[in-house]
N, C-alpha and C positions, 0 to 999 in steps of 0.2 A: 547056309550056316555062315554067321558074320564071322570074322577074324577078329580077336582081342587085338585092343590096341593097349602097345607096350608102352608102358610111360620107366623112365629109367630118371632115380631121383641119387644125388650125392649131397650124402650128410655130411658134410665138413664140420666137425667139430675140434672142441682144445685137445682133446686126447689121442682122438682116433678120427680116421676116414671107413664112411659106408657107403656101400652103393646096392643100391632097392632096386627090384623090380616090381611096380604095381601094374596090376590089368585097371581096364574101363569099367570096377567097379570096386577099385580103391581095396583091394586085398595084395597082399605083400605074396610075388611068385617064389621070390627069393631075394637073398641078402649076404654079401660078402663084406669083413669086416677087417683089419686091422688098424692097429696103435704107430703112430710117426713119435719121435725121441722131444721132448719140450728139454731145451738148454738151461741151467741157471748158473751162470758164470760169475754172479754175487747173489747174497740174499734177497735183494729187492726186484732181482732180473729173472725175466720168464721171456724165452724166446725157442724161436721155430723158425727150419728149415725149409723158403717155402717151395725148391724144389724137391723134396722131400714129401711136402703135401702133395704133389703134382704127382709126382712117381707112385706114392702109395694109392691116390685116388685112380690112375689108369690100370695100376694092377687091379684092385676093387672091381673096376667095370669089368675088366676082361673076366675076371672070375666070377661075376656074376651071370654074367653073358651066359658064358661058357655053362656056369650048374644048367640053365635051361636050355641049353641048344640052340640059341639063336645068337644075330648077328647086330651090331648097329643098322642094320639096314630094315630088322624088325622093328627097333624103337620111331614109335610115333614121337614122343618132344623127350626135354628134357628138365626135370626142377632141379634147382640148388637150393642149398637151406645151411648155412653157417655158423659159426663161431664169429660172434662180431666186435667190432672196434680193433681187429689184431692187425696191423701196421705194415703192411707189404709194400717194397720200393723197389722199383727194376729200371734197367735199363731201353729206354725204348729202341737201340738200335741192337741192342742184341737177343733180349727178348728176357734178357738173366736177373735174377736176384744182388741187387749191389750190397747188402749186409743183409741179416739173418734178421726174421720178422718181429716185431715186438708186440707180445700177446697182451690179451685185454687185461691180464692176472699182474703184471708187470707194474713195479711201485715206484720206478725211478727217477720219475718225475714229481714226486711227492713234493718236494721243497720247490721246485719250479711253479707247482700252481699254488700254495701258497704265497710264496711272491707277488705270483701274479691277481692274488686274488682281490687284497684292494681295491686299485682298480681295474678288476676284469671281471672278479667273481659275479656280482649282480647283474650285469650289462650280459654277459654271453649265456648265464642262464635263462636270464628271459628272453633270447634269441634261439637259443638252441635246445632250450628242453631239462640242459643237463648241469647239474652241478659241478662245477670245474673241480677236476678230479685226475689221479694220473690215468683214467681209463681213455681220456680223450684221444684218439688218434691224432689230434692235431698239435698235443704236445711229444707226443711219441714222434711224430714226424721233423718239429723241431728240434727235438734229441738227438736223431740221426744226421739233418742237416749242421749242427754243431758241432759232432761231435766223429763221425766219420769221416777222416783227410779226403778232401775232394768233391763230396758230398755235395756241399753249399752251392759251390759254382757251376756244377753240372747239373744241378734244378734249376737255376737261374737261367743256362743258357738252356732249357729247356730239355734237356737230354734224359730227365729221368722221371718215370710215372708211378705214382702211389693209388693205391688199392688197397681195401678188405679184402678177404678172402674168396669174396664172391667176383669180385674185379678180376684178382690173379685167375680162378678156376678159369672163367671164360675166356679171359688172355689165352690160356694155355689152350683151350681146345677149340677156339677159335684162328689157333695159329697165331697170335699178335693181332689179327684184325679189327677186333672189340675192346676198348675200353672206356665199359660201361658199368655202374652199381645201384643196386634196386634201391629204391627210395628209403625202405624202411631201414636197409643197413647207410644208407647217408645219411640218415637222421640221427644214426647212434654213434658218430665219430667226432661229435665235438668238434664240427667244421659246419653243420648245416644250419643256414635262419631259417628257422620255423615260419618265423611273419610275411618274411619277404622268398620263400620258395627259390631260395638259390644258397648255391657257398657262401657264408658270411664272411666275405672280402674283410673289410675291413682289421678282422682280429686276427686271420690271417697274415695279411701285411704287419700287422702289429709283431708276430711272432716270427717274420720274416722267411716266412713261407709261401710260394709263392704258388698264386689256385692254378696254374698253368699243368701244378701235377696231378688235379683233379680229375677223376671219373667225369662224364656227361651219366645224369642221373635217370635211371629208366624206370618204367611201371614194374610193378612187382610179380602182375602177370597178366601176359602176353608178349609175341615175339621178337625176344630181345635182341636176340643172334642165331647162328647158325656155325656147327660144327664145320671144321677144315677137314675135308675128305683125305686132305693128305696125314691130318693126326688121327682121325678117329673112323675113316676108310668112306663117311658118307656124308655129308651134308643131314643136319638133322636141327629142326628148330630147339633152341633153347629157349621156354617159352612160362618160365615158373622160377621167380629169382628174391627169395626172402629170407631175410635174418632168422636165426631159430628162434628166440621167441617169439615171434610175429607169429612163424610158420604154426606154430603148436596151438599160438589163440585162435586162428583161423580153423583148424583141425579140429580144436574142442567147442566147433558150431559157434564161437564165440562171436556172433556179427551183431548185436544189438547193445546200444550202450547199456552200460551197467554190467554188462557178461564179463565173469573173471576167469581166469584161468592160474595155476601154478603148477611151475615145471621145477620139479626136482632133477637137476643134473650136478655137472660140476658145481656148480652154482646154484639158488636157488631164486626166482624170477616169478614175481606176482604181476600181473597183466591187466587191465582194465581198457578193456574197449570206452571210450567217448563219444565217437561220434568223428563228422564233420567240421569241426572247431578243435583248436588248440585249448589246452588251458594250463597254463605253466603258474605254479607259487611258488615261488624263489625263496620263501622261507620254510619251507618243508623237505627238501631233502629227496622228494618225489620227481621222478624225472618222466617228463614228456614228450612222446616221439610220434615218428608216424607208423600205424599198425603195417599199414600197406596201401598200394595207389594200385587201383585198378582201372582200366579204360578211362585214365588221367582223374578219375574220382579218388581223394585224399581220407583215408578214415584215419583219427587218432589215438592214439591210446596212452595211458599212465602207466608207469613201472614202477618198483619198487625192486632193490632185489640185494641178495646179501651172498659175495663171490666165494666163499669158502664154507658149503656144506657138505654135497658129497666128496671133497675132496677133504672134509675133517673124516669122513670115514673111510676115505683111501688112505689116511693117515693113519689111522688105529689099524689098520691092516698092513702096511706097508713101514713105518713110522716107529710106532710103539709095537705093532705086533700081536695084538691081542685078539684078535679075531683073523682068521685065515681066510676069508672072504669077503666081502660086500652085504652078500647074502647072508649070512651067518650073523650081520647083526641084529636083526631082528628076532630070532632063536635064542641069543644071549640075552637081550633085553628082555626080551618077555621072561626069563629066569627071575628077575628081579621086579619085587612087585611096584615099584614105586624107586624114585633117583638116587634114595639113601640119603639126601639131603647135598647132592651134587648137583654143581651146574655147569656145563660146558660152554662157554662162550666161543664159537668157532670163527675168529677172526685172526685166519692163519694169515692173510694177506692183507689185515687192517679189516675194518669195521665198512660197510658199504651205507645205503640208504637204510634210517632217513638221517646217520652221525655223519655219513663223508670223512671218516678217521683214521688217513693210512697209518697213524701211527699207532693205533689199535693192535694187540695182538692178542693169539687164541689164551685162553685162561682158562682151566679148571679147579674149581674151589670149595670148599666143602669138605674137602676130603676126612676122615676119623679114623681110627682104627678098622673101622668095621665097613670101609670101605670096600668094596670088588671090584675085579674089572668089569662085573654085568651092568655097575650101576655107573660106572664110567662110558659104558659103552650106550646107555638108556640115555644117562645122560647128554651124547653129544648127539642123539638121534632128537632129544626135546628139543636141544639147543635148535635144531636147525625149523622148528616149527617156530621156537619163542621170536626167530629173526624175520619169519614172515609176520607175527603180529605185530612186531613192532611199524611195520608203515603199511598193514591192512587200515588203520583208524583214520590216517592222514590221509589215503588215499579216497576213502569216502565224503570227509570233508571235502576236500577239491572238489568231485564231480557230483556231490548229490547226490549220489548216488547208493541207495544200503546194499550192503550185501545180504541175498540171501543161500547163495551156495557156492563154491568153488572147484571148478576141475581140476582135478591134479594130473599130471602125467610128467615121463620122465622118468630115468633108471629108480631111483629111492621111492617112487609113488607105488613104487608094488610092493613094497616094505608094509603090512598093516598094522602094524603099533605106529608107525610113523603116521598114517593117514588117519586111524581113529584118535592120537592125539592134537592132529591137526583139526578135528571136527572138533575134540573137547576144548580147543584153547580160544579155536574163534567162533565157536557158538553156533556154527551153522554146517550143513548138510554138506560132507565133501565127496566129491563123486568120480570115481575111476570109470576110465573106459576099457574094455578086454584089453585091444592094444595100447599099451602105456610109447609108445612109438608115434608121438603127436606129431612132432616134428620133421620128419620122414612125408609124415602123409601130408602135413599142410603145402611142403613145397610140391609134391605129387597133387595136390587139387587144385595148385597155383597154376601149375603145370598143363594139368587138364582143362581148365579152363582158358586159358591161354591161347590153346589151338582151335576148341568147340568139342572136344572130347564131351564134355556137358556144357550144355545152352546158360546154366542158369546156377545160383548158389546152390538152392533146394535140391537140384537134380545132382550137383555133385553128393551134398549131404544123404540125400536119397537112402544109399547103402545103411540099415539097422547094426548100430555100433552095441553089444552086450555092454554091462556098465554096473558098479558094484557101488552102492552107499553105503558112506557112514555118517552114521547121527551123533548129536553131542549126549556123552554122558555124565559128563561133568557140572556140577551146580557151580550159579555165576559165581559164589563167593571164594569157591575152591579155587575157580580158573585166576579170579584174578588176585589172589592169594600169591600163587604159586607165577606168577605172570610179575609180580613184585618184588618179589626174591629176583629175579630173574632179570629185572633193568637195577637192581642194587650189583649184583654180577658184571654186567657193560658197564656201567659205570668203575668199575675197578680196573678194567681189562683198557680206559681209554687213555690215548698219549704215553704208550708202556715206551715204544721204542724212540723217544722224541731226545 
């Protein structure tokens, strides 16, 4: 009788930390979950404590451990899959957080990349992929450099190192000894040259930042590091290290160019595998990164994504209060046959790809007498499909590529009025898998492969995933009808708070 090999994954996300147990054939043994506190000390400000991430992700493992009865000494490796671009700066002699982290949600730099955009805007995106935007860690890190007494001169003499999340994790359970970040989250921090496969020095310098607090950038899987037996009781390969959306396109079998994926979470994130080659248009508002690097092999991929969807209906729960759960908006919406003639534009945090509009903010309009809260609440569930179509079109122009279906996963993907109006508005077949937990599993197959858990992609994919379609029911003229109303909507909702 063989021994299952334990692969032990941490979901580092904006909200919460998780920690997964999958066996050698990709099923979840179990799963411990809590929420850490995000700070907003002004409106524009979202921040996190990131020994606080560190505390709640070591309770997660233990509790996880613990549901199954076993030890780190059972786990075979280890995957991470993160929250990324959120801005981690510690101390390299004492191992500590020197300010409080600043998340990818964080707008404070809005007037600095403007500025900067002149001359930076075109030159760094066709270097890095990304529209200069406050999402960059590399203007978050200038922020902190400026703006925390002491800061500046204790990067300069070298004394202080910056990280994602995935940097910090392994910091921590490496003991200090690693600092290192998988490629695919280097390529999402608004510091990487795409062309030239290193830190784009130069805009760096320009921002006077100096790369000396840079990660050494690693493959996305295989063995990156290895656990401090003094933190974690055993030596154990960490051996699986990707950005969550990377991780989930990987998970939704997505290895062939043209393969899309869309992950509804706090955000919502449209994925497009490429291939081998970069392909960045600087006038689209599409941003280009790397999927993942495996045995130093580069694959690319297109994004699109719009930062405030399910957290417009954390809002209607928490916010306005009209629904008592997550869950429950799909149950209200389906009450209402149709929006009532309402639009939710959910640009709580500015307007993302393909406007780049931090001054953007959320808008519902339409409203009549005869409005409800069903159709407010329909409403901001379309809102968040209308924000995918808006750079599905741009992203096919780029790569050539048509679509003809889309995975979804992701908390909201289990929602089906959400998912049958995402088939009716783009026209094509969208397809759930049982586990809507992509993300989870993709740094768990990063993982596994990493060590030889599986030889080969196919053999990791091997395992039959159940999986639900929907088809379009909608006729073109209606979709794009109703798709019309809906960019007259964004256009109202742009430059509000300017």
């Amino acid at each position: 009788m063989t021994m299952t090999k334990h692969i032990l994954v941490i979901d580092s996300g904006t909200t919460g930390t998780r920690a997964l147990i999958y066996d050698d054939r990709s099923h979840i043994l179990t799963q411990a979950y809590t929420e850490f506190p995000n700070y907003h000390p002004a409106p524009d400000r979202v921040e996190q404590d990131a020994t606080e991430i560190w505390d709640a992700t070591k309770k997660m493992i233990d509790q996880a451990l613990d549901n199954l009865k076993i030890t780190m000494a059972d786990i075979a490796c280890i995957g991470i899959t993160n929250q990324r671009a959120t801005t981690v700066v510690w101390d390299r002699a004492t191992g500590l957080p020197v300010t409080r982290a600043i998340v990818w949600q964080d707008t404070r730099t809005a007037s600095r990349a403007q500025e900067l955009a002149p001359d930076w805007g075109e030159k760094v995106y066709s270097r890095t992929g990304w529209s200069l935007a406050p999402v960059y860690s590399s203007l978050s890190l200038q922020w902190m450099l400026e703006n925390v007494d002491g800061l500046k001169a204790r990067a300069e003499a070298g004394e202080l190192a910056f990280g994602t999340i995935d940097t910090w994790l392994i910091h921590c359970l490496t003991g200090g000894k690693s600092h290192v970040i998988s490629a695919s989250n280097a390529s999402v921090t608004g510091s990487y040259d795409l062309l030239n496969d290193e830190w784009y020095g130069e805009w760096l310098e320009a921002l006077g930042v100096p790369v000396s607090m840079y990660p050494s950038v690693v493959d996305d899987s295989g063995k990156v590091a290895e656990t401090d037996p003094d933190v974690m009781g055993t030596a154990v390969p960490i051996s699986g290290v990707i950005a969550d959306q990377h991780a989930a396109l990987f998970a939704q079998e997505c290895v062939k160019p043209g393969n899309i994926k869309c992950t509804h979470g706090t955000g919502t994130f449209l994925d497009m595998l490429i291939g081998t080659e970069p392909k960045i248009d600087t006038g689209s508002g599409i941003c280009c990164q790397i999927a993942w690097r495996k045995d130093g092999k580069t694959q690319y991929a297109l994004e699109g994504y719009a930062g405030s969807t399910g957290s417009a209906v954390q809002w209607l729960r928490d916010g306005i209060k009209i629904i008592s759960s997550s869950k429950e908006s799909e149950a209200e919406a389906m009450k209402a046959e149709d929006n009532g003639g309402v639009y939710f534009v959910p640009a709580l945090t500015g307007l993302s790809a393909p406007y780049w509009d931090s001054y953007a903010r959320g808008m519902i309009i339409g409203i009549t007498p005869g409005t409800t809260r069903r159709h407010i609440v329909r409403a901001c569930l379309e809102g968040i499909v209308y924000s995918v179509r808006d750079f599905v079109n741009a992203m096919t122009e780029i790569s050539g590529y048509e679509i003809n279906a889309v995975a979804i996963d992701g908390g909201a993907s289990a929602n089906d009025l959400l998912a049958q109006f995402q088939a009716d508005q783009l026209g094509v077949d969208v397809i759930r898998p049982r586990s809507v937990e992509a993300t989870s599993l993709g740094a768990a197959l990063m993982a596994g492969l990493g060590v030889g858990i599986w030889k080969t992609e196919s053999e990791a994919f091997g395992v039959g995933r159940n999986k639900t379609t929907f088809s379009p029911k909608t006729d073109e003229e209606t979709r794009n009808a109703q798709y019309a109303t809906w960019e007259r909507a964004v256009e109202r909702s742009r430059g509000w708070s300017k």
